[in-house]
C-alpha positions in Angstrom: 236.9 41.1 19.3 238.3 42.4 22.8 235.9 45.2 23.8 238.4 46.9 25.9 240.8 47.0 22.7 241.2 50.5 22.4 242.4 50.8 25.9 245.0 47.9 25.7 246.2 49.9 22.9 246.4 53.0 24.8 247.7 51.0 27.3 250.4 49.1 24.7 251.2 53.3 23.5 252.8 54.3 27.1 255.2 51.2 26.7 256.4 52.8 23.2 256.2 56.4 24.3 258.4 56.7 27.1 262.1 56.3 28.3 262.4 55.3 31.9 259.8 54.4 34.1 259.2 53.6 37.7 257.3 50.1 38.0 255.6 49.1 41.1 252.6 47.0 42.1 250.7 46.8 45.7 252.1 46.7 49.3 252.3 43.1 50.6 252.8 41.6 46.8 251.5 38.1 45.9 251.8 36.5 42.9 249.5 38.2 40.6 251.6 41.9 42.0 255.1 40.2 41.7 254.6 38.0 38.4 252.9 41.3 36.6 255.6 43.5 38.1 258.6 41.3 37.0 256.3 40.7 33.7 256.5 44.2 32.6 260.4 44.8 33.3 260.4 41.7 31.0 258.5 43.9 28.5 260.6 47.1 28.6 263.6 45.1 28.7 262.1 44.1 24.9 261.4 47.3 24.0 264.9 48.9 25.0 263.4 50.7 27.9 264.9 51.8 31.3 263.2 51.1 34.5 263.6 50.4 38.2 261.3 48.3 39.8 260.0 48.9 43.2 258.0 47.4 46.1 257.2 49.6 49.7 258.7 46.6 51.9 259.7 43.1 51.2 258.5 40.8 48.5 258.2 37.1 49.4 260.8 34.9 49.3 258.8 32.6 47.3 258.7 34.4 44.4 262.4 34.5 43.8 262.1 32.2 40.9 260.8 34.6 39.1 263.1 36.3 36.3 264.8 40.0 37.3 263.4 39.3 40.7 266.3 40.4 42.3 265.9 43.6 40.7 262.8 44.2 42.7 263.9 47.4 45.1 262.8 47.7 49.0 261.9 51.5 49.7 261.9 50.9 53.3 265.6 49.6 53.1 266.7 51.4 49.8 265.1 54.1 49.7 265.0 56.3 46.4 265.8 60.1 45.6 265.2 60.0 41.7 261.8 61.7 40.5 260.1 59.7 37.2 257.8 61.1 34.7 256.0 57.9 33.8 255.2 54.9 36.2 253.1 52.1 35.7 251.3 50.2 38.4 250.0 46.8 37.9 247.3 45.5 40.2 247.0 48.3 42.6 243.3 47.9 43.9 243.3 52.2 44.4 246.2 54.7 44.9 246.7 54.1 48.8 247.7 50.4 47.6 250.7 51.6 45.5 252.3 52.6 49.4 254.2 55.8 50.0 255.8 56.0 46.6 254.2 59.0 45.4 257.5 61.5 46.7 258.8 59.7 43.1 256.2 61.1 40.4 257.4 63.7 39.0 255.5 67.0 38.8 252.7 65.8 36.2 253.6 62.5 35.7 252.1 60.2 33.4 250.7 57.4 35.2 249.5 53.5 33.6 247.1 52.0 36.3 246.9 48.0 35.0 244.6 46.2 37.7 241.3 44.0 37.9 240.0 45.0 41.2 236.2 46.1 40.9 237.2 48.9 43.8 240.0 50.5 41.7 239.7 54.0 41.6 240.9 54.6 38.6 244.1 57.1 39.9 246.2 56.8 36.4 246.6 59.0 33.6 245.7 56.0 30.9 243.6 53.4 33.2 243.2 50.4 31.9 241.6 48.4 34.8 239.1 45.5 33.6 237.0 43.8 36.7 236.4 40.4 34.5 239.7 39.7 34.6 240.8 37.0 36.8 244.1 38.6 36.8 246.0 41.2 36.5 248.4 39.0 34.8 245.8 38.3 32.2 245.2 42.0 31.1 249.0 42.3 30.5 249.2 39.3 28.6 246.8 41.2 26.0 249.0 44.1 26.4 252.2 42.4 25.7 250.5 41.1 22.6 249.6 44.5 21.3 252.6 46.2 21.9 254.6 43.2 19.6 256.5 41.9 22.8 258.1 38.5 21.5 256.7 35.5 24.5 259.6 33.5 26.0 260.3 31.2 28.6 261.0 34.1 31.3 257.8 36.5 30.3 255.5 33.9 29.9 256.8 32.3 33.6 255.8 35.6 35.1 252.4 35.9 33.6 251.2 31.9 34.5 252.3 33.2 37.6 250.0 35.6 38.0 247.0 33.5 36.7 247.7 30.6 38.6 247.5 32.6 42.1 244.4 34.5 41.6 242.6 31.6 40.7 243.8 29.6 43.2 245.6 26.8 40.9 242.5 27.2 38.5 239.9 26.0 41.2 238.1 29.2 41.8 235.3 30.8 40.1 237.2 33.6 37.9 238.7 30.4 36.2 237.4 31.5 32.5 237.8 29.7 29.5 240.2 32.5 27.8 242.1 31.8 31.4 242.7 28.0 30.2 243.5 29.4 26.9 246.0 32.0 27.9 247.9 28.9 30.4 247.7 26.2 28.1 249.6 29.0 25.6 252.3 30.2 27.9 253.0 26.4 28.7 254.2 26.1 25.1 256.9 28.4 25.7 258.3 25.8 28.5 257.0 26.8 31.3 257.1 23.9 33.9 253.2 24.0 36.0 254.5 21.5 38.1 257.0 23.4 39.7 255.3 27.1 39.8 252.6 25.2 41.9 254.7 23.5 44.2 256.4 27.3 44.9 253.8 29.0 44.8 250.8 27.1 46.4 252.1 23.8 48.2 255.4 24.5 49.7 255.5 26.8 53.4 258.3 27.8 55.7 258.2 25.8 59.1 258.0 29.5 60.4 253.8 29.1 58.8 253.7 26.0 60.1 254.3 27.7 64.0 252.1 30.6 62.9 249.4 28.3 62.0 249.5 26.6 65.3 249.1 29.9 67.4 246.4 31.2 65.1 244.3 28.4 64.8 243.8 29.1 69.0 242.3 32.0 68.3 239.8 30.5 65.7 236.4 31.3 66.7 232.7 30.6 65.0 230.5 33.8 65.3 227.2 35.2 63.6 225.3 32.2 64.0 228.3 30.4 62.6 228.4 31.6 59.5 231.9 33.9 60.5 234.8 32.1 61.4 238.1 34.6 61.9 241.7 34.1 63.2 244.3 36.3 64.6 247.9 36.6 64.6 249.3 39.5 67.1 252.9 41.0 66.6 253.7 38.7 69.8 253.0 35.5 67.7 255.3 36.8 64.8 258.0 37.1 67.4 257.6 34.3 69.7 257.5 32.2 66.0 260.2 33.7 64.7 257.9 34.7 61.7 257.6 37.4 59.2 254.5 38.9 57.6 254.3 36.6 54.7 254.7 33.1 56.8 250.5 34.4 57.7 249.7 34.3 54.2 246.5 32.3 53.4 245.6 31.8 56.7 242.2 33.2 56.3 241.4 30.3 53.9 241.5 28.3 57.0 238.5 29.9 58.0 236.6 30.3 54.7 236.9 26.7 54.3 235.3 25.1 57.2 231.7 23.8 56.2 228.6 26.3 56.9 230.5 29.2 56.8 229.9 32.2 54.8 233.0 34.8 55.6 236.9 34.3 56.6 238.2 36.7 58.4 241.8 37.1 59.5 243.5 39.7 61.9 247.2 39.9 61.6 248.8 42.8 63.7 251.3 43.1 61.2 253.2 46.0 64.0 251.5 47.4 67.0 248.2 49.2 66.4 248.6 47.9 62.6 246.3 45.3 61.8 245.6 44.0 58.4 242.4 42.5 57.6 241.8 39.7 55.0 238.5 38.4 54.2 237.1 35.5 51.8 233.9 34.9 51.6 230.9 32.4 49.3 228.5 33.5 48.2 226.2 35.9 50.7 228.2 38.5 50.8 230.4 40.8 49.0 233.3 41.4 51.0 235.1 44.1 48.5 232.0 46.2 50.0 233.2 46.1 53.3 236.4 46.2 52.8 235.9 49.6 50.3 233.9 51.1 53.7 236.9 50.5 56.1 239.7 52.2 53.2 241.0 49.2 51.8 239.1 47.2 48.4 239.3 43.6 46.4 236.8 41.2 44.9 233.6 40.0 45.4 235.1 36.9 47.2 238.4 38.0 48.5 239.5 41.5 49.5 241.5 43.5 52.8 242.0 46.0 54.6 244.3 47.6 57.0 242.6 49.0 60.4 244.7 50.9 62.7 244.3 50.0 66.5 244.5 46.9 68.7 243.1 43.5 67.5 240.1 43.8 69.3 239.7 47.2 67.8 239.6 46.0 64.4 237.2 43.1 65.0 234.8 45.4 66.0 235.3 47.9 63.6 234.8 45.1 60.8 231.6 43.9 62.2 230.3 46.9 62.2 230.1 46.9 58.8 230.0 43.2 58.1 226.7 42.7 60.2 224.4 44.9 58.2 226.3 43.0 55.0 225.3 39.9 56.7 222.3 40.9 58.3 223.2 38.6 61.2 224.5 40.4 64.1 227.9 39.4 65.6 226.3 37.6 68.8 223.7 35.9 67.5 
């Protein structure tokens, strides 16, 4: 028996309930925001539901395989005027996540907040947020079930999606049984793994590759060794050609490297904007530190965005990291 059944209900209710909604999932999507995102236009589709589908900036290229993806709309290059009275978010760690998108609720507007993140702050009307999920993708796969949504190729592509990326192509530790399970069904309906890994996890842009190389010059051991952090300044992006997403998963580089505790990663996204993505084992909870400098995630991998110079933001983050860490950034 599903504990949190009578919210998946609730949750399954707003699908059947309402007309035309706005969709949308966090700034700087990956593939748990996009695949849950495109996941539930899938459902409405079903359900004979209007929608538009939204995103504050661009969602990667990588993702494109994804069915409807190229209904996914860019507010910052077409923007919207329409007002909606019900919007669902999926995997929106707290409302600042969702971007500026809140000049499109409507006066009173009914709200469905879908996420796993232990931080969420629970901004929806009907909130049905469940921190043992390793996915957000995994919540609305119980969803889809409840509300009678018929599984296809396309849905369940956008789903396995989501679960393979927040668990890392099933290696890290949120990999549950009932995660295997939900895979192993969604495979049945032809999804090829094969080919979602090799888009989603294995293949980069040379424009990474370039990125990589200037960031990893910058890579420095700190707190008797157990901090290792990167940065990427808007000068890199330019000089490499690069957008925002060819820095993705740089931080694992840090994370990785033997005796460490925390990954860090500083990526000036635009001047005095610098977004902050940290990974930790098993010492320290970064979501903590993360919640204390406005942004949020999981135990093992959360963000944040800092406003000021590089430097700025290192120091603001070991602020609070060192009394996390009890280890003190020169020592």
């Amino acid at each position: 028996m599903n504990p949190n059944r009578a919210a998946v209900e609730e949750a399954a209710r707003f699908f059947r309930e309402h007309d035309r909604f706005l969709v949308l999932s966090h700034v700087n999507p990956d593939g748990d925001a996009t695949g849950s995102a495109l996941g539930v236009v899938l459902m409405l589709e079903q359900l004979g539901k209007e929608y538009v589908v939204v995103n504050e900036g661009e969602t990667p290229l990588k993702f494109d395989f994804l069915p409807r993806f190229d209904r996914l709309r860019n507010l910052r290059k077409q923007p919207l005027t329409e007002m909606f009275e019900a919007v669902i978010a999926v995997d929106c760690a707290d409302e600042s996540r969702m971007g500026d998108v809140r000049p499109l609720f409507a006066s009173g507007a009914a709200v469905l907040n879908i996420d796993h993140h232990p931080t969420n702050d629970m901004f929806g009307t009907v909130n049905l947020v469940r921190p043992e999920a390793a996915a957000t993708a995994e919540i609305l796969f119980e969803v889809a079930e409840e509300a009678g949504i018929a599984f296809n190729e396309e849905l369940a592509l956008c789903i396995y999606t989501g679960l393979l990326t927040d668990t890392g192509g099933f290696r890290y530790s949120n990999t549950t049984p009932r995660v295997m399970e939900i895979a192993a069904r969604l495979l049945t309906y032809g999804v090829k793994p094969g080919e979602v890994a090799e888009r989603c996890l294995e293949e980069i842009t040379f424009a990474h590759v370039k990125i990589l190389r200037r960031a990893l010059q910058t890579l420095q051991l700190s707190h008797q060794n157990l901090v290792a952090s990167i940065c990427v300044s808007v000068d890199d992006f330019a000089e490499a050609e690069a957008k925002r997403e060819d820095a993705g998963g740089l931080v694992n580089y840090c994370r990785n490297i033997e005796g460490v505790e925390v990954g860090v990663s500083f990526v000036e996204s635009e001047p005095g904007i610098v977004k902050v993505s940290m990974r930790a084992r098993d010492r320290v909870d970064v979501s903590a530190v993360a919640k204390q400098l406005g942004g949020g995630g999981h135990a093992k991998a959360s963000g944040c965005t800092v406003k000021g110079t590089i430097a700025e933001a290192k120091q603001k983050v070991w602020d609070v990291l060192e009394p996390a860490l009890g280890v003190k950034h020169d020592e």
